[in-house]
C-alpha positions as CSV (number, residue, x, y, z in Angstrom):
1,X,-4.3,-21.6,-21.6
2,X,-0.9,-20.2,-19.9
3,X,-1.0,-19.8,-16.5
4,X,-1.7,-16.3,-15.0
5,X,1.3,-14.9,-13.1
6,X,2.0,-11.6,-11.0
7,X,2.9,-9.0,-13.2
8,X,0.1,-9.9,-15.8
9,X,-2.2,-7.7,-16.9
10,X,-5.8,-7.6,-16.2
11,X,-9.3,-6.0,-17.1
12,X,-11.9,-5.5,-14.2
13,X,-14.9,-5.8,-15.8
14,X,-19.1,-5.9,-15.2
15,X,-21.6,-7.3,-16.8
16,X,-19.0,-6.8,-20.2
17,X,-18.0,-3.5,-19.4
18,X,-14.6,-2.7,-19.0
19,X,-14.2,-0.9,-15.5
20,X,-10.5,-0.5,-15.7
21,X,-6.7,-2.5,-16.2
22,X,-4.3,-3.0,-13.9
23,X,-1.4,-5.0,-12.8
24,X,-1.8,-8.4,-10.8
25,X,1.1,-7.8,-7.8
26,X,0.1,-11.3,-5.6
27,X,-1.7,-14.1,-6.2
28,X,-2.8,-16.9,-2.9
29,X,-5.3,-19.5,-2.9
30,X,-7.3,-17.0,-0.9
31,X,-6.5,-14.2,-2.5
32,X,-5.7,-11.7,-6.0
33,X,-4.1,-8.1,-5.4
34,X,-4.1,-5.9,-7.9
35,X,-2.8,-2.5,-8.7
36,X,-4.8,-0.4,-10.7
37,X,-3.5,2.9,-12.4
38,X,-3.7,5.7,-10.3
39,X,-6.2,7.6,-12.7
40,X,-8.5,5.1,-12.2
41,X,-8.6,4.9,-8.3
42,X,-11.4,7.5,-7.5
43,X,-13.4,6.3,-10.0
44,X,-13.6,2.8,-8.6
45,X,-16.5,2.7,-5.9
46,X,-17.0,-1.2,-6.4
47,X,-20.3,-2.2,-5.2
48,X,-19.7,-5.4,-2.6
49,X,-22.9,-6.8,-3.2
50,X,-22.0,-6.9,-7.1
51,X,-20.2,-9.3,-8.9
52,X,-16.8,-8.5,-10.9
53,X,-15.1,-10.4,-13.6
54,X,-10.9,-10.1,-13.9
55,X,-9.8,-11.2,-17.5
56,X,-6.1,-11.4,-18.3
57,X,-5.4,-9.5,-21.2
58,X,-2.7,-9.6,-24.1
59,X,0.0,-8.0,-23.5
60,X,1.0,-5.6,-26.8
61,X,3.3,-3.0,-25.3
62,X,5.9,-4.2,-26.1
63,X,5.1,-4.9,-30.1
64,X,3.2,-1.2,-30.4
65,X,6.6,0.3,-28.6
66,X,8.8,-1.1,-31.3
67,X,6.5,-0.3,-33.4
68,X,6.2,3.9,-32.7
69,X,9.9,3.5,-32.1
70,X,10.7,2.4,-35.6
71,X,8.5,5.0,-37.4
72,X,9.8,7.5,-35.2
73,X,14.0,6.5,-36.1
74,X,12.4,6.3,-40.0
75,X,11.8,10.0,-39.8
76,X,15.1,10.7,-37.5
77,X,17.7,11.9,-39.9
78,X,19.8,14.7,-38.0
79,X,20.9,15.1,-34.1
80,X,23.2,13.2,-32.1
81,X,22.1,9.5,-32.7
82,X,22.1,10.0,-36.3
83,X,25.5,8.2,-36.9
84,X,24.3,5.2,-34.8
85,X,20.9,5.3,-36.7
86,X,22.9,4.9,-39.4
87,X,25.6,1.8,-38.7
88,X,22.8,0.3,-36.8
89,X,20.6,0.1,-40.3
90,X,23.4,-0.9,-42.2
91,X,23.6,2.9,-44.0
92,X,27.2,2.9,-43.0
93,X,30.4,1.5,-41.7
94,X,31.1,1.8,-37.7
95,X,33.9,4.5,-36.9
96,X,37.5,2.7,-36.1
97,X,38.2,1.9,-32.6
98,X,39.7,4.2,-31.0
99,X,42.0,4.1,-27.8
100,X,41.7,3.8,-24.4
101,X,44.0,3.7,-21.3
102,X,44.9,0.8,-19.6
103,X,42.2,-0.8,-17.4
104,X,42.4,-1.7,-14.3
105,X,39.4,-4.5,-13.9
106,X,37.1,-4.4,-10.7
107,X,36.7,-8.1,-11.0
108,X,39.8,-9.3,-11.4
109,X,38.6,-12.9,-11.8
110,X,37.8,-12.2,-15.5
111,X,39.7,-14.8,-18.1
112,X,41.8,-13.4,-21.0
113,X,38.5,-13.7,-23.6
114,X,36.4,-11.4,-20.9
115,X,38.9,-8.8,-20.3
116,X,39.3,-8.3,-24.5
117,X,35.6,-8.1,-24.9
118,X,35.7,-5.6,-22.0
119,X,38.5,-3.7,-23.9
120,X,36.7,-3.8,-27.4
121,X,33.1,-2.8,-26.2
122,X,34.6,0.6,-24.8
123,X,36.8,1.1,-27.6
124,X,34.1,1.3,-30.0
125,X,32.0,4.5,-30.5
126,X,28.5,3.1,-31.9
127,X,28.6,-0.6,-31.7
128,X,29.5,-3.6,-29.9
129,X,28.3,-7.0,-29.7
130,X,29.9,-9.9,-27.2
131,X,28.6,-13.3,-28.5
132,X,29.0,-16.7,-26.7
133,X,27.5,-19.8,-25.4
134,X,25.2,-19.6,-22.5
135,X,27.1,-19.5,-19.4
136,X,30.1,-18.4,-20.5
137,X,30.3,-14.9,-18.8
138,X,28.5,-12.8,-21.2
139,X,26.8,-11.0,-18.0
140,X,29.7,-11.1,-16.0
141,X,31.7,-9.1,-18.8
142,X,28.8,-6.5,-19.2
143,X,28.6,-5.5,-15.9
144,X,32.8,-5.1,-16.2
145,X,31.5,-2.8,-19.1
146,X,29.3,-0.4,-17.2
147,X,31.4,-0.1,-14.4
148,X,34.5,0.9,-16.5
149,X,32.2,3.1,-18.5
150,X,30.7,4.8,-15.5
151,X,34.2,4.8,-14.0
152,X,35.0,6.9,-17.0
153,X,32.1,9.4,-16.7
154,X,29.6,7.9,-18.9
155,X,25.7,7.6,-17.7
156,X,24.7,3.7,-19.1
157,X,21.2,3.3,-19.8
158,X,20.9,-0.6,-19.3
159,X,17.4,-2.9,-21.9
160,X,17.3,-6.8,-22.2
161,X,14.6,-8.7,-23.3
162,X,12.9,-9.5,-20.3
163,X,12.7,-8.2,-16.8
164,X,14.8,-11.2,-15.1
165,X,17.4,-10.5,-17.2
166,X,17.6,-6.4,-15.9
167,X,16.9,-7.9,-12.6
168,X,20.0,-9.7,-12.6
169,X,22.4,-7.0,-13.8
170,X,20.9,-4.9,-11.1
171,X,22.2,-7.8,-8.6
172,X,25.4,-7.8,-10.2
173,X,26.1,-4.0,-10.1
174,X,24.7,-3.6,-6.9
175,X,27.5,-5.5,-5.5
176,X,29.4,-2.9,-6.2
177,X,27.8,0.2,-4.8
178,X,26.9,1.3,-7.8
179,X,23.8,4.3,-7.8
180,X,21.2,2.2,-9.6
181,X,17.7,3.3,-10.7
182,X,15.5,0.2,-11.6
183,X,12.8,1.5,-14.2
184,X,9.5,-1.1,-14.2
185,X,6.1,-2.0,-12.6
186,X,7.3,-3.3,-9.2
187,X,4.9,-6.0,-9.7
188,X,7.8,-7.6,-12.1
189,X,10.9,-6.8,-10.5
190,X,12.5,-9.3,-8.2
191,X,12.4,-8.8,-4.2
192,X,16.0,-8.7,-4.1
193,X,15.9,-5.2,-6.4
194,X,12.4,-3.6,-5.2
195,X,15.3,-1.4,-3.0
196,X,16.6,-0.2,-6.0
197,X,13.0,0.4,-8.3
198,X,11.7,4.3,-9.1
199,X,8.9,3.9,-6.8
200,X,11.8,3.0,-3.8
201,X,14.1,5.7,-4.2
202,X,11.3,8.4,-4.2
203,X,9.7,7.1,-1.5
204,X,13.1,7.4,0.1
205,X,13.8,10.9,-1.1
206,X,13.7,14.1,1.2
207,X,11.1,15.5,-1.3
208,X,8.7,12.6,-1.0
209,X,5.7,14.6,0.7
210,X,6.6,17.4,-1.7
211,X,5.8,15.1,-4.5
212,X,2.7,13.6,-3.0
213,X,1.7,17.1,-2.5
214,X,2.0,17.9,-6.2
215,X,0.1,14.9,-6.9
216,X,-2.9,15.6,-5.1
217,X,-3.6,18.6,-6.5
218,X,-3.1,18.1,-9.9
219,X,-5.5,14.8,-9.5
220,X,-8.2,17.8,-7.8
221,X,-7.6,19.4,-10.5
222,X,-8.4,16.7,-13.0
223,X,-11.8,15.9,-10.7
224,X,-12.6,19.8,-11.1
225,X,-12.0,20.0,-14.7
226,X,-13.2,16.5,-16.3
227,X,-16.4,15.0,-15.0
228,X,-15.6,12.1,-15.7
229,X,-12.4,11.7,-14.3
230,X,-9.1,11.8,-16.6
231,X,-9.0,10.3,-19.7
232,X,-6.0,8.7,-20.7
């Protein structure tokens, strides 16, 4: 059985009934936090004299999110992704490169290979791909990439494979004082990025009561209008 870890995700249940999921943020010896969705909270009056089973649950979000995202670029034939629908499924060529201006490198400690890769990737209008052993400053050159192309205008929307692996492009960029918005549970983000998470920045924001406002009435709305509470 693997381990359970914070950031895992969990069932509260009672006697077999599922009570509600949530999100385990800290694990002790002593002690198991975990954050439930919000649109569960009122409904939770947990009875101390009762017992409660947490179950960690398979994670398939990921799987059904490729999934709906397939069938929805299947039925995706016009707008302004179309052409890189179309080299990404092999249905055509990519456009030639096109040209840029000179660059002049923020980290100027980049080797000869890095700066070309640099070069390429913002020279090419659907498609690039930087391949090389591991640690051979594939990250390094990426983070080159989205500072050139932000330099240049461009808003970079930045997906890896795993959380650690966003978490450490957000390091990297944030050493440059870049404006970074970390999307993700916080409960799987690193300490060193929490500054930098959704959940951060709003709470940050000069409209934070504003928001919490909003919030509170639309959940007495939802208490008002379902008797059971919302159902997702």
């Amino acid at each position: 059985m693997s381990p359970v870890l914070a950031g895992d995700i969990v069932g509260l249940y009672e006697e077999g009934s599922q009570l509600a999921t949530g999100i385990l943020t800290r694990i002790t010896q002593q002690l198991v936090t975990v954050a439930f969705d919000e649109s569960h909270d009122f409904q939770l009056s947990l009875d101390r004299e009762h017992s409660y089973r947490l179950l960690k649950l398979a994670n398939d979000i990921t799987y059904k999110r490729l999934k709906k995202t397939l069938i929805t670029l299947k039925k995706y034939h016009s707008g302004p992704a179309s052409s890189l629908t179309e080299v990404l499924f092999g249905g055509s060529d990519p456009s030639p490169a096109s040209e840029i201006p000179p660059l002049t490198f923020y980290n100027t400690t980049l080797d000869a290979s890095q700066q070309e890769a640099v070069w390429f990737a913002l020279s090419q209008k659907e498609l690039a791909i930087i391949h090389g052993p591991p640690g051979t400053g594939k990250t390094t050159t990426v983070v080159e990439i989205i500072l050139q192309a932000v330099k240049q205008g461009s808003k970079v929307l930045c997906c890896a494979p795993s959380n650690i692996a966003v978490d450490n492009l957000v390091e990297q960029l944030a050493q440059w004082k870049q404006r970074l918005l970390r999307l993700g549970h916080p409960a799987r983000l690193l300490e060193s990025v929490q500054q930098h998470s959704l959940d951060a920045v709003l709470a940050r924001g000069d409209s934070t009561r504003i928001v919490a406002d909003i919030r509170k009435d639309i959940d007495q709305v939802l208490r008002l209008s379902l008797p059971h509470g919302p159902v997702e």
